[in-house]
TIRO-530113 format. One line per 2 residues: number of its first residue (from 1); for each residue x, y, z of C-alpha. Coordinates in Angstrom, 1 decimal. Layout:
N
NUM	X/Y/Z  ...
***
This chain:
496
1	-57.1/-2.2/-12.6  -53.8/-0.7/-14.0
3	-53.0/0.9/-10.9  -53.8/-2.1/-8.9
5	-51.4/-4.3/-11.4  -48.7/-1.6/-10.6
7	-49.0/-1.4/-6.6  -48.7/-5.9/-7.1
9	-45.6/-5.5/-9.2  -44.2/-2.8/-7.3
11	-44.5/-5.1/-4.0  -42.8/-8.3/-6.0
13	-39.7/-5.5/-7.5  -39.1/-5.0/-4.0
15	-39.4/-8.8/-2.6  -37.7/-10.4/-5.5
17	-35.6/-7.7/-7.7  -37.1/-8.9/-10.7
19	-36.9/-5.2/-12.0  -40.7/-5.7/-13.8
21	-43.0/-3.2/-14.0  -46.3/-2.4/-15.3
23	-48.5/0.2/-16.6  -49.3/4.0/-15.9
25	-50.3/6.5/-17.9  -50.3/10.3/-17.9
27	-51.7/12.9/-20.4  -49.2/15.7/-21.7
29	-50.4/18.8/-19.1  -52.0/21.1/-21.5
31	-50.5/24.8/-21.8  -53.7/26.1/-22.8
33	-55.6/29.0/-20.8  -58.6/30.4/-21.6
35	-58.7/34.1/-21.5  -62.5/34.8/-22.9
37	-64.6/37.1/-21.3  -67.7/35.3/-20.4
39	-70.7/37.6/-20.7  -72.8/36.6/-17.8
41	-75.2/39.8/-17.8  -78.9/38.6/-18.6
43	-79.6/42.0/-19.4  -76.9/42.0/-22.2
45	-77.9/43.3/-25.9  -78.5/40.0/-28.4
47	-75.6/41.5/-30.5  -73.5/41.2/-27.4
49	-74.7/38.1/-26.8  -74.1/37.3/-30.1
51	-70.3/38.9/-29.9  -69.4/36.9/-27.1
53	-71.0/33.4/-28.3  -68.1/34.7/-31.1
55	-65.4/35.5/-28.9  -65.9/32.0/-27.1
57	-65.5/30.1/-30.2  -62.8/31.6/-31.6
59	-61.2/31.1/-28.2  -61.8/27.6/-27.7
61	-60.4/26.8/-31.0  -57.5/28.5/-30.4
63	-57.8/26.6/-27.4  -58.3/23.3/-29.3
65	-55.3/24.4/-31.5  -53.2/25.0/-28.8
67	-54.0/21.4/-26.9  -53.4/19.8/-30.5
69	-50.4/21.2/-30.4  -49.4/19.9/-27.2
71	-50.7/16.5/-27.8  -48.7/16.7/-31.6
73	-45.1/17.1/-29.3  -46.0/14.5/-26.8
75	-47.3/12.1/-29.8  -44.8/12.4/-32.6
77	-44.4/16.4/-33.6  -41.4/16.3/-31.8
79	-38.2/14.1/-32.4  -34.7/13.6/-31.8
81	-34.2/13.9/-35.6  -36.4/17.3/-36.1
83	-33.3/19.1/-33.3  -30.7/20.8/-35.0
85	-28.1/21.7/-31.8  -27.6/25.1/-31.2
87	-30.2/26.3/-33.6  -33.4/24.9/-32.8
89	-35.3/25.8/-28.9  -32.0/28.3/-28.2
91	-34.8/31.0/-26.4  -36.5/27.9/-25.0
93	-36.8/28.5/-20.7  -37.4/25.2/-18.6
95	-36.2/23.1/-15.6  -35.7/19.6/-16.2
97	-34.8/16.9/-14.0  -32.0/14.0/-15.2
99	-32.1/10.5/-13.0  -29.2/8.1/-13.5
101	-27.0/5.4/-12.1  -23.6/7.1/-12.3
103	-22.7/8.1/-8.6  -19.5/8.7/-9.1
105	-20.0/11.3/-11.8  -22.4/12.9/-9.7
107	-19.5/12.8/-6.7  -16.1/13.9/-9.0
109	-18.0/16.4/-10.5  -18.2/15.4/-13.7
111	-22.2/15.7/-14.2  -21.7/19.2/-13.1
113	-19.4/20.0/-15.9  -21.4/18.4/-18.6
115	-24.6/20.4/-17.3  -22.2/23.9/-17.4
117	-21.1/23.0/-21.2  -24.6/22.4/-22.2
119	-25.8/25.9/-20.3  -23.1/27.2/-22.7
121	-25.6/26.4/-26.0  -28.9/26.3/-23.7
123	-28.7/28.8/-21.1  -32.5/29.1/-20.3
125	-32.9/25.3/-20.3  -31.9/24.2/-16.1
127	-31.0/20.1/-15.4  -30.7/19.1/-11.9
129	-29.2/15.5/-12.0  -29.6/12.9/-9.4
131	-27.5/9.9/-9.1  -29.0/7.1/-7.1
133	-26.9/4.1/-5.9  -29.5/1.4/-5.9
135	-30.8/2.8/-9.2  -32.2/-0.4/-10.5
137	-34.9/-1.0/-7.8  -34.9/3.3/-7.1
139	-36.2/3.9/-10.8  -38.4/1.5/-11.1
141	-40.2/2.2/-8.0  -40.4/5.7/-8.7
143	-40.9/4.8/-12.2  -45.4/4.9/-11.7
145	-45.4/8.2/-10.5  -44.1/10.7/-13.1
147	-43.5/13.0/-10.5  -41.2/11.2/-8.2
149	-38.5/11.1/-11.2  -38.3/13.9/-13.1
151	-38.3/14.3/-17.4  -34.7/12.3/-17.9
153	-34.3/9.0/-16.4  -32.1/5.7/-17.5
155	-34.9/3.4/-18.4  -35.4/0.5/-16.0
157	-35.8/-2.7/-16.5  -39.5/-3.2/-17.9
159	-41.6/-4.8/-21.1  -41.1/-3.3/-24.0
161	-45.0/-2.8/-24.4  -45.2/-0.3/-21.1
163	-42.8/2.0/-23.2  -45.4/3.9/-24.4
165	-46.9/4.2/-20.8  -44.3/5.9/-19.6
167	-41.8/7.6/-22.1  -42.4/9.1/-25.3
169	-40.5/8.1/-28.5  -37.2/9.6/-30.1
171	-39.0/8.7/-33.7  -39.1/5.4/-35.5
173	-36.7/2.6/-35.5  -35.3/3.1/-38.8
175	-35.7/7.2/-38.4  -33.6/6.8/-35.4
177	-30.9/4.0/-37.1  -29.6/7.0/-38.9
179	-28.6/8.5/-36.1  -27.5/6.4/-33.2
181	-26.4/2.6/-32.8  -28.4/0.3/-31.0
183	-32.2/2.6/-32.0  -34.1/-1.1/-31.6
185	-32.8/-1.3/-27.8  -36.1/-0.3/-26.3
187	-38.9/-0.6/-29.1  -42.3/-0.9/-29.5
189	-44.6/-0.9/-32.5  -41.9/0.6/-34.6
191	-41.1/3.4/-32.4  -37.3/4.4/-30.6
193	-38.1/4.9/-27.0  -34.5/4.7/-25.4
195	-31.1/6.1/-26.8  -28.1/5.0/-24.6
197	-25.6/7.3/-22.7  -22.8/5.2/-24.2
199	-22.2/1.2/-25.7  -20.1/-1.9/-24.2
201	-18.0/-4.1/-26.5  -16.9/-7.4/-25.5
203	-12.8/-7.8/-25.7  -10.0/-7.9/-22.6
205	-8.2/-5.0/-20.4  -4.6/-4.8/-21.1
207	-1.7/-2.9/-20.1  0.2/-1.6/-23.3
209	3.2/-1.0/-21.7  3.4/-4.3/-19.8
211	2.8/-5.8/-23.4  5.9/-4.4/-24.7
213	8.2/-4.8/-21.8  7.3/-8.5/-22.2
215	8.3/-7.6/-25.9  4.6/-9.2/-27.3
217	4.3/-7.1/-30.7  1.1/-8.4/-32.0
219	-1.9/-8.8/-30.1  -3.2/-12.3/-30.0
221	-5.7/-13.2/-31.9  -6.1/-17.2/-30.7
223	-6.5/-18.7/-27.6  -2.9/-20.4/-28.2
225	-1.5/-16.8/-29.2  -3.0/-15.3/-26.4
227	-1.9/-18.1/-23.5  1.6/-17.7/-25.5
229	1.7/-13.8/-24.9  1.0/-14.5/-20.8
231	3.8/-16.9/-20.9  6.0/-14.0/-22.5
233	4.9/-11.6/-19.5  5.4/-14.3/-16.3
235	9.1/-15.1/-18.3  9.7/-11.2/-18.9
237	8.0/-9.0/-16.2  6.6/-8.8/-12.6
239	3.5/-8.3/-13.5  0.3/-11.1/-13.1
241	-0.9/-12.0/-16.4  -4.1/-12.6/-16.4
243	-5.8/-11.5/-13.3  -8.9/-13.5/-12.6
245	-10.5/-11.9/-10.2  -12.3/-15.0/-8.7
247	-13.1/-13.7/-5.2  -15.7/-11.2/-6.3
249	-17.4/-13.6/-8.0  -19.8/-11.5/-10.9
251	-16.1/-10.9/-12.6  -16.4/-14.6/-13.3
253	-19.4/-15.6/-14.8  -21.1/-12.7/-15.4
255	-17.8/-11.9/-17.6  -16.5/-15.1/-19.3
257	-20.5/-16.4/-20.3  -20.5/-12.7/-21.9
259	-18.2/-14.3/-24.9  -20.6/-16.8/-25.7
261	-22.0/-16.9/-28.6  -21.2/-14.7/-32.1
263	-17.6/-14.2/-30.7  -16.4/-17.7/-30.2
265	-18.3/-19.4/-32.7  -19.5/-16.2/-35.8
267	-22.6/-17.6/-35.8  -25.2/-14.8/-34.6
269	-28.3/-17.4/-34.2  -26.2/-19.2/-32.3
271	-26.5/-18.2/-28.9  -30.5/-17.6/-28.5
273	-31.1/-19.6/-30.9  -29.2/-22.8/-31.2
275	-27.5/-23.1/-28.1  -30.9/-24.9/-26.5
277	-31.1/-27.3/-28.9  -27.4/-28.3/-29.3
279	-26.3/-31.8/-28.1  -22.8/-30.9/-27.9
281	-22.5/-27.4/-27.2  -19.5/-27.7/-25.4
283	-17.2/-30.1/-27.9  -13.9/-29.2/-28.6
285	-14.1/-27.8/-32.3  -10.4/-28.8/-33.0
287	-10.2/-24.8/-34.0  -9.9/-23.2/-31.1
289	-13.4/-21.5/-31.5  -16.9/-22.2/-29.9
291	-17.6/-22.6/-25.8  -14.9/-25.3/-25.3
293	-12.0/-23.0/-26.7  -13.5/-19.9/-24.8
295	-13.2/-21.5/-21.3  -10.0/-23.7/-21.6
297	-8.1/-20.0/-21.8  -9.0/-19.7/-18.2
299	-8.3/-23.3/-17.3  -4.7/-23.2/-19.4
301	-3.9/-20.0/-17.4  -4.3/-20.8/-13.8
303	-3.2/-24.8/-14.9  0.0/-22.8/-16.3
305	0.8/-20.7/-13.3  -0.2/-17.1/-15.2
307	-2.6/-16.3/-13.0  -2.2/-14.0/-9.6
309	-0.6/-16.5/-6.9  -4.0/-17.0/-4.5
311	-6.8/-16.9/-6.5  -8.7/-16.5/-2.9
313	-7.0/-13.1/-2.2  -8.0/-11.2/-5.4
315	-9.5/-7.8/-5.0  -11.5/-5.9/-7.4
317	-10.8/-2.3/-6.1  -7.4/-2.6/-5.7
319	-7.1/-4.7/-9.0  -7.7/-0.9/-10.6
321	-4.3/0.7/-9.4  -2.6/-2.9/-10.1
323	-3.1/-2.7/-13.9  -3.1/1.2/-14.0
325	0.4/0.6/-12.9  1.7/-2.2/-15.0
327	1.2/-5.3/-11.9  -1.1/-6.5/-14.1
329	-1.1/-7.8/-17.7  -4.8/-8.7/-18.7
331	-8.1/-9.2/-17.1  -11.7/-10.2/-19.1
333	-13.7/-7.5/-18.7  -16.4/-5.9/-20.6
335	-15.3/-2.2/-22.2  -17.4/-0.7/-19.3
337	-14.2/-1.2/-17.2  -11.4/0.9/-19.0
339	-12.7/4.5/-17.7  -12.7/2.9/-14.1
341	-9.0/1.0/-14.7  -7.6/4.5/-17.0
343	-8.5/6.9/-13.6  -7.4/4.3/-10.8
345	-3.7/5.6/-10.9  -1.5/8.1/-13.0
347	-1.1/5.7/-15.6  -4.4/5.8/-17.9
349	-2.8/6.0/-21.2  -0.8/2.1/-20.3
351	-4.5/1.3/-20.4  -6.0/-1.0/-23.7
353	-8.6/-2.6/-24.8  -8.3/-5.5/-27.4
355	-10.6/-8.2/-28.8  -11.1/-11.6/-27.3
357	-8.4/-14.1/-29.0  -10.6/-16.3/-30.5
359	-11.1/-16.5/-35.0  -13.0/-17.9/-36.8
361	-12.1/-18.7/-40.0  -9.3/-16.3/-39.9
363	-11.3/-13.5/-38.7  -12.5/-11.8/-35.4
365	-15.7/-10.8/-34.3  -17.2/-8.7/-31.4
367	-20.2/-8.1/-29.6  -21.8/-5.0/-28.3
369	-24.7/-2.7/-27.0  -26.3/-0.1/-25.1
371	-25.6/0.7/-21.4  -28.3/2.2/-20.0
373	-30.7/4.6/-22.1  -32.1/8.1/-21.7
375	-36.1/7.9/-21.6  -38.3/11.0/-21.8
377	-41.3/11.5/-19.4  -44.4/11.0/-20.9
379	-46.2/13.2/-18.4  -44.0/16.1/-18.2
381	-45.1/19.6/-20.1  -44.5/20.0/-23.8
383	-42.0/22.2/-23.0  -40.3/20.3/-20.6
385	-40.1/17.1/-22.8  -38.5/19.0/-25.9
387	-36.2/20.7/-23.4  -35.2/16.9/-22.7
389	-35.1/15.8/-25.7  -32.6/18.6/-27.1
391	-30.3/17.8/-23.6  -30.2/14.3/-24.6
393	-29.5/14.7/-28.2  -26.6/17.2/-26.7
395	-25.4/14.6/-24.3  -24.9/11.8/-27.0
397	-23.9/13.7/-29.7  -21.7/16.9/-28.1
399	-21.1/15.9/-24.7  -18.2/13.3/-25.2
401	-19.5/11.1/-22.3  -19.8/8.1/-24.1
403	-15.7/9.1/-25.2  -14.5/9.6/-21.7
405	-16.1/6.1/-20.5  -14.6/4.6/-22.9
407	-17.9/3.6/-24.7  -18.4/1.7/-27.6
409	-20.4/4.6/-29.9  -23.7/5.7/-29.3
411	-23.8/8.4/-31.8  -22.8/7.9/-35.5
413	-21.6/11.3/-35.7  -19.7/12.4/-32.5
415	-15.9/11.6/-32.7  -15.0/8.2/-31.0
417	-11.7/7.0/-29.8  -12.8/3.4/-29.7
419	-11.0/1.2/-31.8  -11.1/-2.6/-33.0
421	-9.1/-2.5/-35.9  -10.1/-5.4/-37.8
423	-12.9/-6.8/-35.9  -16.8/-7.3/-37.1
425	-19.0/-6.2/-34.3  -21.6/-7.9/-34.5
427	-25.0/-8.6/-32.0  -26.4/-11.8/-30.9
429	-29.9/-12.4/-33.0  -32.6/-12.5/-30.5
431	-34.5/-16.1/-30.0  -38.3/-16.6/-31.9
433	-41.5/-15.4/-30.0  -42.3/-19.2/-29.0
435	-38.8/-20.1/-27.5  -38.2/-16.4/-25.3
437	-38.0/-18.2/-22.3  -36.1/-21.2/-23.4
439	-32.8/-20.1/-22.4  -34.2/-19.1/-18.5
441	-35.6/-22.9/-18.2  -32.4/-24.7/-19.6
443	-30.6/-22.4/-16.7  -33.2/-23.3/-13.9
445	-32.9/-26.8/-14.9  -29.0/-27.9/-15.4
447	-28.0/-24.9/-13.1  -25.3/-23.8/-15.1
449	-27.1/-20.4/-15.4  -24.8/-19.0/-18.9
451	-25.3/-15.0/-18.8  -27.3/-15.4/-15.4
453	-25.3/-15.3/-12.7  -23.2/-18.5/-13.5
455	-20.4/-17.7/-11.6  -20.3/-20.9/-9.4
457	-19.4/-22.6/-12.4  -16.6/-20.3/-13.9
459	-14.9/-20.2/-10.0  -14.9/-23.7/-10.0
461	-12.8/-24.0/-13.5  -9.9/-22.3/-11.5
463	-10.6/-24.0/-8.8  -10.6/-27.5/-10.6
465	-7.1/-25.8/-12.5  -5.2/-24.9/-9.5
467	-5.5/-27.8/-7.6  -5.8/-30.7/-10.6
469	-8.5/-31.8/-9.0  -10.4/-32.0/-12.7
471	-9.2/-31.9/-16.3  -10.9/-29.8/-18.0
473	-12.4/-32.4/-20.6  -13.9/-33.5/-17.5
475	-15.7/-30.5/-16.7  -16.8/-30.2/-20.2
477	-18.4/-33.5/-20.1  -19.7/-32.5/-16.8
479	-21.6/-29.3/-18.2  -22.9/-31.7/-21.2
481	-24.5/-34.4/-18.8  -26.1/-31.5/-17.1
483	-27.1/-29.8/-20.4  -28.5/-32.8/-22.2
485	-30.4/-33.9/-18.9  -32.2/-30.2/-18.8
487	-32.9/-30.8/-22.6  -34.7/-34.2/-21.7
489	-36.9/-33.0/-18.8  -37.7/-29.8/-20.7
491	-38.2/-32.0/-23.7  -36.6/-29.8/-26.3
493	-35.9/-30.2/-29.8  -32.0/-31.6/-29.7
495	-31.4/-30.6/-33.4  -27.5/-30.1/-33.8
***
């Protein structure tokens, strides 16, 4: 039945991306051999009879011992917490495999590097990486089969109850909380199953040097500050602005709807939680916080002429090297981006990262969490799995990967160069058991589709700015109709 549910969900991953998968299960392989000599002579003395009858037992329960043992690492014995680096499995010999996303670490050589440090400390333990460009449909096809992947891989996207199908756990949630952010990423009945390779915060690109060329001392903590500053760069400087990279299209919605929430408004519950059931959502506050104040920045900038001159003509490669060199001021982009924006030119160190100008109350706040996350083979040897388990712990806590992307901290102990001085990072509460779907219906059914693929709707805010062709109350009013109409035909609770 299980097998038959995967081969189903397998086809509908491939026809429809969902990235679901279910089931599959595979026992620890055992390490145990048994080396009794089995007395098969008929003609035998009793007393050898009765020496081998001894021999077997004690044999199989060394055997017994030895498959308790194995079963002990695969089940618990073993945890991330238990490693000490470069004291505990130094003499251990084994060949792992690692699975991930990140091509171009694979291609500059970087993986290569990291695998030679970690050889330094674990010289008997061998990785061979793999980076796979379609990784999101690659893993989780090759997610059923044990084999096809290898002992590391970046967990795919699946239920949280097929965790224990597939991976075995770091340790408990709390037991793991000690050690690394974001433990109850991937959890299930208590238990850590995922550890990320490095965290994204939620802020804005900038070039520091552009910044103080246009002689703007303080970064901007409002949306009036922060229009103010743009203004300071078109008057005193070549560069663009704010670039808003409207032509490729995910660097609109997919970045702007990622503000939403705990950011513009300090509410955590808000997002999953009250967002639904709001009947003005998108009001104007009068503070410059919530939805309304988060969007008009991108209306006020193209509407003010601080935006690149053909919105049409913006290109997402070559926006890289514009920035890197100081021909661009700003652009809203998830932390992910500053590796890619520090390496695009000879210029990295011109390259920030602020938070998003929008306070509440006086004060700041940001969201993050984990990027992909290491999981660990469930069906691999005993061996092999606490040879993956020490790699991982070495590549979050030694390796500095997370450091050279530019990663919001994994680890809670490795040294971090991300800063947001004076800024709460905070995460978006999850919504309750009965309303998990909510959000996915109220998208379907106004089309608006906030942190799912809404970029329509962000495109046509410049759109609407550059030409005048709405104001941007309008729009707002717009999304509301569309918002309390979905409410209506879904019949939810309208309790704000």
């Amino acid at each position: 039945m299980k097998l038959k549910r995967l081969m189903a969900l397998g086809m509908a991953a491939v026809m429809t991306m969902s990235l679901t998968a279910c089931g599959g299960s595979g026992d620890t392989p055992s390490t145990n051999s048994n080396t009794a000599s089995n007395n098969n002579d008929s003609n035998a003395a009793a007393d050898n009879d009765a020496a081998a009858d001894d021999a077997n037992a004690a044999d199989d329960s060394a055997a017994d011992d030895a498959n308790a043992a194995d079963d002990s690492a695969a089940e618990g014995g073993l945890t991330y917490g238990s490693i000490t680096l470069g004291e505990d499995y130094t003499d251990l010999t084994a060949s792992i495999k690692f699975i991930h996303h990140k091509t171009d670490r694979e291609q500059d050589g970087s993986m290569a590097k990291y695998i030679e440090a970690f050889n330094q400390e674990y010289p008997n333990i061998t990785v061979e990486t793999e980076g796979i460009t379609d990784y999101a449909q690659t893993a989780l096809l090759r997610l059923p089969t044990g084999e096809a992947w290898g002992d590391v891989m970046f967990i795919p996207s699946i239920d949280m109850v097929q965790l224990a199908d597939y991976f075995i756990p770091y340790g408990t949630v709390d037991e793991m909380s000690e050690y690394v952010n974001f433990a109850d990423q991937w959890k299930f009945e208590g238990n850590c199953y995922g550890v990320g390779y490095m965290g994204n915060a939620q802020g804005i690109l900038y070039n520091k040097k552009v910044f103080a060329d246009a002689g703007v001392t303080e970064l901007p903590k409002t949306p009036t500050e922060f229009i103010a500053a743009l203004q300071q760069i078109k008057d005193n400087t070549d560069a663009i602005p704010l670039y808003t990279n409207y032509a490729a299209g995910w660097t609109m919605g997919g970045q702007w709807d990622a503000y939403l929430g705990a950011i513009t408004t300090g509410d955590t519950t808000w997002l999953n939680q009250k967002f639904a059931h709001s009947a003005e959502p998108f009001k104007d506050n009068g503070d410059e916080t919530g939805a309304y104040a988060l969007y008009k920045i991108l209306y006020d900038a193209v509407a003010n002429g601080l935006t690149e001159d053909d919105y049409t003509t913006t290109d997402w490669e070559g926006c890289k090297g514009m920035i890197n060199r100081g021909e661009i001021g700003t652009m809203v982009l998830g932390s992910w981006a500053v590796a890619q924006m520090k390496e695009a030119d000879a210029n990295g160190g011109d390259i920030g990262y602020m938070p998003f100008p929008i306070s509440v109350g006086g004060k700041q706040y940001a969201t993050a969490g984990p990027d992909y996350c290491y999981g660990i083979n469930k069906e691999s040897s005993a061996d092999n799995q606490a040879a993956a388990m020490v790699f991982v712990k070495w590549m979050v806590e030694k390796s500095g990967w997370c450091d050279n992307e530019g990663g919001y901290p994994i680890s809670k102990t490795a040294p971090t160069s991300f800063v947001f001085d004076g800024v709460e990072v905070v995460n978006n509460e999850a919504a309750p058991d009965d309303e998990a779907d909510l959000m996915n219906q109220m998208n379907a059914e106004c089309e608006l589709n906030f942190n799912n693929g809404g970029d329509r709707k962000v495109q046509e805010i410049v759109e609407a700015a550059a030409t005048g062709s709405m104001t941007y109350d309008e729009i707002m009013a717009n999304w509301t109709e569309l918002w309390n109409d979905a409410q209506s035909s879904l019949g939810v609770d309208v309790t704000e």
